[in-house]
Structures are given as structure tokens and as C-alpha cells.
C-alpha positions as CSV (number, residue, x, y, z in Angstrom):
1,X,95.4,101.6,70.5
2,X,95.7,103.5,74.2
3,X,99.0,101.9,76.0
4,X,99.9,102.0,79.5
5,X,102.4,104.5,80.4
6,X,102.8,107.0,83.3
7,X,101.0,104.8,85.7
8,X,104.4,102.9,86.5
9,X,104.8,99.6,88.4
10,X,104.7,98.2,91.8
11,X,105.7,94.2,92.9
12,X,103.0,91.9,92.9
13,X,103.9,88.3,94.0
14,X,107.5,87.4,92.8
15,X,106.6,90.4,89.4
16,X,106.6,94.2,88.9
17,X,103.1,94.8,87.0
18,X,101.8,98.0,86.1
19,X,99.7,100.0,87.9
20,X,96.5,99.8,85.6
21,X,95.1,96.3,85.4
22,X,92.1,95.0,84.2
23,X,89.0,93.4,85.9
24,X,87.3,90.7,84.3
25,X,84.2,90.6,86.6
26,X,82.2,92.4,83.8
27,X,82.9,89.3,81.3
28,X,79.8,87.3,82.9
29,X,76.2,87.9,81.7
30,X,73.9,90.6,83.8
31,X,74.5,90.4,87.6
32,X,77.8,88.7,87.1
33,X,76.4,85.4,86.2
34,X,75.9,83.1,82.9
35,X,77.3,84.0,79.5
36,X,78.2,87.6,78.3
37,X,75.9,89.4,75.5
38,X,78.7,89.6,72.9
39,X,81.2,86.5,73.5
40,X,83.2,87.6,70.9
41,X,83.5,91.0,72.1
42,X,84.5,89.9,75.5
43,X,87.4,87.6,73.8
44,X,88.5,90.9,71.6
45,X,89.0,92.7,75.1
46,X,90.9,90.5,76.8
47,X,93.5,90.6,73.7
48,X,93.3,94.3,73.6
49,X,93.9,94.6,76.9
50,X,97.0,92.7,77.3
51,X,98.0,94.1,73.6
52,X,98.1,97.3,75.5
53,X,100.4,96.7,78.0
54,X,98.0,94.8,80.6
55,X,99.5,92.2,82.9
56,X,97.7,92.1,85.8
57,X,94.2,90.1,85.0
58,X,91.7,90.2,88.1
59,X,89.2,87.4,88.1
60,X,87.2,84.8,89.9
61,X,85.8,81.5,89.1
62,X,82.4,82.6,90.6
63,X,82.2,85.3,88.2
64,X,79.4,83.4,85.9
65,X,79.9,80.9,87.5
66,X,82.8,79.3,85.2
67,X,82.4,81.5,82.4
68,X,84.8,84.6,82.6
69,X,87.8,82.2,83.5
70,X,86.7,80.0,80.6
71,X,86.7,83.2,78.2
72,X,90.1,83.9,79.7
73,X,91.5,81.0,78.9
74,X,90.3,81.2,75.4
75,X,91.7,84.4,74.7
76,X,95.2,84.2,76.4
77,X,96.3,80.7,76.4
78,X,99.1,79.9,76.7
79,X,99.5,83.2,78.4
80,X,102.5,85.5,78.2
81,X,105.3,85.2,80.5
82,X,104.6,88.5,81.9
83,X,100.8,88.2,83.3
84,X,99.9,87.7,86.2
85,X,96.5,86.3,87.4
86,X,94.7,86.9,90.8
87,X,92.0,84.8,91.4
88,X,89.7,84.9,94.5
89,X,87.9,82.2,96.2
90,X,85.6,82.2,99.5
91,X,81.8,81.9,97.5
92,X,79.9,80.1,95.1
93,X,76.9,81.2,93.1
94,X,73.4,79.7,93.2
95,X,70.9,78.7,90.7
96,X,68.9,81.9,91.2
97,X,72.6,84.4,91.2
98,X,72.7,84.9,95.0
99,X,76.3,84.7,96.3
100,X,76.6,82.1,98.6
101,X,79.8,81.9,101.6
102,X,81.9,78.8,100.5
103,X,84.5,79.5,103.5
104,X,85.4,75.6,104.7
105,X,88.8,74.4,103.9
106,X,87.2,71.9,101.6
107,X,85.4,74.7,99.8
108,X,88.3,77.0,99.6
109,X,90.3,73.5,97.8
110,X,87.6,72.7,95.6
111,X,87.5,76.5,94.6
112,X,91.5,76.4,94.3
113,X,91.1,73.2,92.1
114,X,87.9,74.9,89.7
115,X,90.1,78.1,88.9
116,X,93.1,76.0,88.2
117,X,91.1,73.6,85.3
118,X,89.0,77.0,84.1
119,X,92.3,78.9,83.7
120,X,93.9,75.9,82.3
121,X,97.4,76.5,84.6
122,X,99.2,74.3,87.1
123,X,99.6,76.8,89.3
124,X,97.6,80.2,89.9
125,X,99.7,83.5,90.6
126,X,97.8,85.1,93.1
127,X,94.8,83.7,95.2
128,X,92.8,86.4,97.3
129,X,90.5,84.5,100.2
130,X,87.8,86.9,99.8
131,X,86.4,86.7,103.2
132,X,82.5,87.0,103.6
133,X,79.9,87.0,106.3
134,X,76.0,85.6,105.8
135,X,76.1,87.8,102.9
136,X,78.4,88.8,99.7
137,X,78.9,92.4,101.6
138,X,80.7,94.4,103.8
139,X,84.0,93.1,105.9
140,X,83.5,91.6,109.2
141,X,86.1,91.7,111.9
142,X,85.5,87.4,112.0
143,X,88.0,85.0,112.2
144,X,90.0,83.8,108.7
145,X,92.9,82.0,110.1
146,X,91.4,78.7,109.4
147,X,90.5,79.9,105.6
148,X,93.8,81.4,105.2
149,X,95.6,78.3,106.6
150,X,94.1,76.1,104.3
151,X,95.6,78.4,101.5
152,X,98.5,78.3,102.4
153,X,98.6,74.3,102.5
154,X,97.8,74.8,98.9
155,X,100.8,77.4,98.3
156,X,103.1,74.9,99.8
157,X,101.9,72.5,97.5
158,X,102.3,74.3,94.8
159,X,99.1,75.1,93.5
160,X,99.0,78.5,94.4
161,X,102.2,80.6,93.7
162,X,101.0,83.9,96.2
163,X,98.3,85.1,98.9
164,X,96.0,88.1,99.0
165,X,93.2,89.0,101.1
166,X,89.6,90.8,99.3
167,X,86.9,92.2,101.5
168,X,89.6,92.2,104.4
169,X,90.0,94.6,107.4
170,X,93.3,95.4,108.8
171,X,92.8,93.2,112.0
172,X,92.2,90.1,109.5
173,X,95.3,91.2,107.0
174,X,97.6,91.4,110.4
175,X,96.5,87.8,111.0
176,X,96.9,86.6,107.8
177,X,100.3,87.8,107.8
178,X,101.4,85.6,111.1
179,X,100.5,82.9,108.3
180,X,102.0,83.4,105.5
181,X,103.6,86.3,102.9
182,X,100.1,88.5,101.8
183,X,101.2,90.3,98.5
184,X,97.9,92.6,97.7
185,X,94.4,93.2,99.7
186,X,91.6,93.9,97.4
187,X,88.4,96.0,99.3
188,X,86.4,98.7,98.3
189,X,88.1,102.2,98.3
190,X,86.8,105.4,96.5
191,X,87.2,109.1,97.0
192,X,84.4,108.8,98.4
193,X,84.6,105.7,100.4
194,X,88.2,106.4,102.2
195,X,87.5,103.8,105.3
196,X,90.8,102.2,104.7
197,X,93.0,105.5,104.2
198,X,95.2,104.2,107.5
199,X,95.2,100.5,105.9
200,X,96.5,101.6,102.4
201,X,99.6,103.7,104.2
202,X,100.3,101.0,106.4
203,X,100.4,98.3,103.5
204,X,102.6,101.1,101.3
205,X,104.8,100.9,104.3
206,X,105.2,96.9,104.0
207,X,105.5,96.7,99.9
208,X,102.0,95.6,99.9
209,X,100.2,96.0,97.3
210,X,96.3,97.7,97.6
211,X,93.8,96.9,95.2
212,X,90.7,99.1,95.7
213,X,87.2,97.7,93.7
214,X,84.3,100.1,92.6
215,X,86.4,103.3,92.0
216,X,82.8,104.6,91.4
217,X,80.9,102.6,94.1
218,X,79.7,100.0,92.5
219,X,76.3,98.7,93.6
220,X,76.3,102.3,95.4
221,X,77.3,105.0,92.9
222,X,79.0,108.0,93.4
223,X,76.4,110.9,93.6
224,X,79.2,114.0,93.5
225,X,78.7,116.5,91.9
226,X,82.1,117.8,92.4
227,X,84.2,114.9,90.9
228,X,82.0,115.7,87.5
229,X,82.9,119.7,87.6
230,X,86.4,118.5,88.1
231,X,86.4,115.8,85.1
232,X,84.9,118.3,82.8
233,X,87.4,120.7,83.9
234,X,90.0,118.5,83.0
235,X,88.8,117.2,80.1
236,X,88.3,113.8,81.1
237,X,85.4,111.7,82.2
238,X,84.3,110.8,85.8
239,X,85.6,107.5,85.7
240,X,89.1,108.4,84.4
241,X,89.4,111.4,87.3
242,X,88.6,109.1,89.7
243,X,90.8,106.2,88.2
244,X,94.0,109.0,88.1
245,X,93.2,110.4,91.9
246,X,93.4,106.7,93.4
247,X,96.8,106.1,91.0
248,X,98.0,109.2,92.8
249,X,97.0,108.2,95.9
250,X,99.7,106.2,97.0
251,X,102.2,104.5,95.0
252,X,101.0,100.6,96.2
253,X,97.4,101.0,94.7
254,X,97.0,98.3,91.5
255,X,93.9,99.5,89.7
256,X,91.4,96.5,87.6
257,X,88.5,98.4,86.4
258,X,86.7,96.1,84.2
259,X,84.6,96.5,81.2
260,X,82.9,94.5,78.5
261,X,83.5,97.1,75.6
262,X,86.7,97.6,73.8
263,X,86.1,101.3,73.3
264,X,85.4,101.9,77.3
265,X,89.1,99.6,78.2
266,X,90.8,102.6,75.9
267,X,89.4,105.4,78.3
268,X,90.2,103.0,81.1
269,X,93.5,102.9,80.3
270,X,93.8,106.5,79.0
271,X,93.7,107.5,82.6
272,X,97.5,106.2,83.7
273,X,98.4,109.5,81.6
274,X,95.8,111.7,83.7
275,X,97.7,113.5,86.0
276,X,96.0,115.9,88.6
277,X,96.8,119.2,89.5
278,X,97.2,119.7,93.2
279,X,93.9,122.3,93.4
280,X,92.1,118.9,91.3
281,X,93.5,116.7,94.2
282,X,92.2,119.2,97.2
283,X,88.9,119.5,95.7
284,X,88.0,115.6,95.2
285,X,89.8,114.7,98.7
286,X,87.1,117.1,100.2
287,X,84.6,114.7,99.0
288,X,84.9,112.3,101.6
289,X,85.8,114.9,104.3
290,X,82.7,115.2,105.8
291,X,82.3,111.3,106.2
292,X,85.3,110.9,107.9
293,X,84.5,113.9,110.1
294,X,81.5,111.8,111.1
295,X,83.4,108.4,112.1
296,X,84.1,108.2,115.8
């Protein structure tokens, strides 16, 4: 069984987790929504993963909708004393998969309320308001105070032990933080896709955790050719190289790349002992060079 390692630790909430989490988003059926293919292999993972040294579990009720918490729940409880949970809330799903904005303070509660019963806990660790627009895509400089207020309401309550931020940009994290304590920010962050390089040193700078999603781009893969010649170089696959250059990255990035497969969480996790030569490092930083060269 691949265990954590090298990766270290950085504080999360009121808890030191290692670096390498694990994303449940992959749980839910195709397109992130009903049941999985395998259920039973989705339960196995979650146990493996925490077996291995995993305590830092990113999720969402609208990941199925329902169903990924659900599985969680099944697999873990009662949890160990040592994992920590991060939920997000901000949409709900459709009957035809679309992701919906669900960003009132009712909806936000309601959302609060559905993880809590799902994950079968009192309280949640973490709750990321993941902020949308008309669409389930790329941040918006809107207004969240409203969202994030209502939150916090729920924090003083008790029902919500920690705040986060997904899908954030640094205007909305700055006013966030006039609200209350934000403990990680969750957006999308590659080699490739380096738009938040200034946002990830200033968090480091506040003990702020960063949480990038779609090391490889997600819905918009990585087409570079370069990060393969380095992986094979270094006898590791894509995915792991680009894992190990965001763990090197700084010291506040938390990784969760998810996965519905046993033997693909063991290469996930193999990479927290991937460590990259400096010539490795130059050679996938000049991937995004010449898109940053282009942003005015």
C-alpha cells in the first residue's frame, strides 16, 4: 500500500493535514452526477485512501447530487479523529446534470444543512462558498459578501467549524476575509494555468492554505508535450510530475486529486515522494511562460 510521506503538512482549519488529499468529485456517476459504476470500488477507495495516510477528504453534496457524501459516509463513519472534511456549497444540480447557481442565503443554509445529514456530522470542518456566475465556470470579480455572511452565521452557530473560498479571485478572498477567518481557497491552477501565481504567494504569506483543482485541466486538458518528455524522463507519469511540481510550488498548496480506481489513488499518492530536479522544474515552468507573457 503507497503511504504519504515527503509531501509534509500545512494547517488547515484548527489541524495540520498532509499535503496530498484526496478528491471525491470522481465518486458520482459520469458527469459527476447519479451513482458510480462500481459502488463497491468507490467504498474500497475511500478506505484505502485514508488507510494510507489521507486526512484531508474534498467533497460536495452536489457531486451526484447526494451520492459521493452518502458513499463517504458509508465508508468512514464514525470518521477518525484526524480527517478533515471540506465541503463546498454555492450550486445545485438539475434533472438533466446542468449545474445550477444556488447563491441566496437560504440556498447556501439548505446546502449547509444537506452536507451535514449526507456526511452524517454535527458540524462540518471546512465549508468553501464556491462562488459562481450564470454558469458553473470561470471566477467573476462579483460581489460574495452576502454569501459569505450568511456562512459565517452558520460558523457561529456552530454548524460549520471553518471558511474557504472555491472559484475565488483575490479581490473576493480580500473581502471575505473582512468577514471572517478564510483557511484555504480552492481555484483552478496548473502549470499550465498559473493566473493565480501572485494569489498563491500572497495566501503563503498569510498561512493560507491553496488548493488548486484540475492539475491537468480538467474539462480543458493539458496538451504539452514537454511535461510528458519530462515524466518519462523521470520515470513517472504525467499526472504524478505535475502533482510533484505544484507540491513544490509553494509550501501552502493542499493537493485532492480524485479517482475512482484503487490502483490510480496509489500513483496519486506515489507522487508526495516525487521530487524534481531544478532543470525538471525550469523546463515545466516554461510551459506557461508564454501565456503569461501574453496577459496585459
Amino acid at each position: 500500500m503507497t503511504e504519504i510521506s515527503k509531501a509534509g503538512s500545512f494547517r488547515l482549519g484548527d489541524r495540520d493535514v498532509r499535503r496530498m488529499g484526496y478528491g471525491a468529485m470522481q465518486l458520482a456517476g459520469p458527469g459527476v452526477f447519479g451513482p458510480p459504476k462500481d459502488p463497491a470500488e468507490a467504498l474500497a477507495v475511500l478506505r484505502e485512501a485514508v488507510a494510507s495516510g489521507v486526512d484531508h477528504i474534498d467533497t460536495s453534496d452536489f457531486y451526484g447530487p447526494h451520492v459521493v457524501n452518502q458513499q463517504i459516509r458509508e465508508a468512514l463513519a464514525p470518521y477518525p479523529a484526524n480527517l478533515t472534511i471540506v465541503t463546498k456549497v454555492g450550486a445545485v444540480r438539475g434533472a438533466d446534470a446542468s449545474w445550477n447557481p444556488a447563491q441566496s442565503p437560504a440556498e447556501l443554509t439548505s446546502a449547509v444543512h444537506d452536507n451535514l445529514k449526507n456526511l452524517g456530522v454535527d458540524a462540518i470542518d471546512v465549508v468553501n462558498l464556491r462562488i459562481t456566475g450564470a454558469s458553473h465556470g470561470p471566477p467573476t470579480d462579483s460581489p460574495i459578501e452576502a454569501q459569505f455572511t450568511a456562512l459565517a452565521e452558520l460558523q457561529r452557530k456552530g454548524l460549520i467549524r471553518h471558511l474557504g473560498l472555491s472559484n475565488a479571485t483575490a479581490n473576493q478572498v480580500r473581502a471575505a476575509r473582512k468577514i471572517a477567518e478564510v483557511v484555504c481557497v480552492q481555484n483552478l491552477y496548473n502549470i499550465a494555468n498559473r493566473a493565480d501565481d501572485a494569489l498563491v504567494d500572497e495566501l503563503a504569506a498569510a498561512g493560507i492554505a491553496y488548493v488548486p483543482f484540475f492539475p491537468l485541466g480538467g474539462f480543458f486538458p493539458l496538451q504539452a508535450a514537454e511535461l510528458s518528455r519530462v515524466a518519462g524522463e523521470l520515470g513517472a507519469t504525467p499526472l504524478q510530475t505535475a502533482l510533484a511540481w505544484l507540491l513544490q510550488r509553494a509550501p501552502n498548496i493542499l493537493l485532492i486529486p480524485g479517482t475512482s480506481s484503487r490502483a490510480h489513488l496509489r500513483e496519486n499518492l506515489a507522487a508526495a515522494e516525487l521530487v524534481l530536479p531544478k532543470d525538471a522544474v525550469a523546463a515545466l515552468d516554461a510551459i506557461a511562460a508564454p501565456a503569461r507573457a501574453n496577459v496585459h
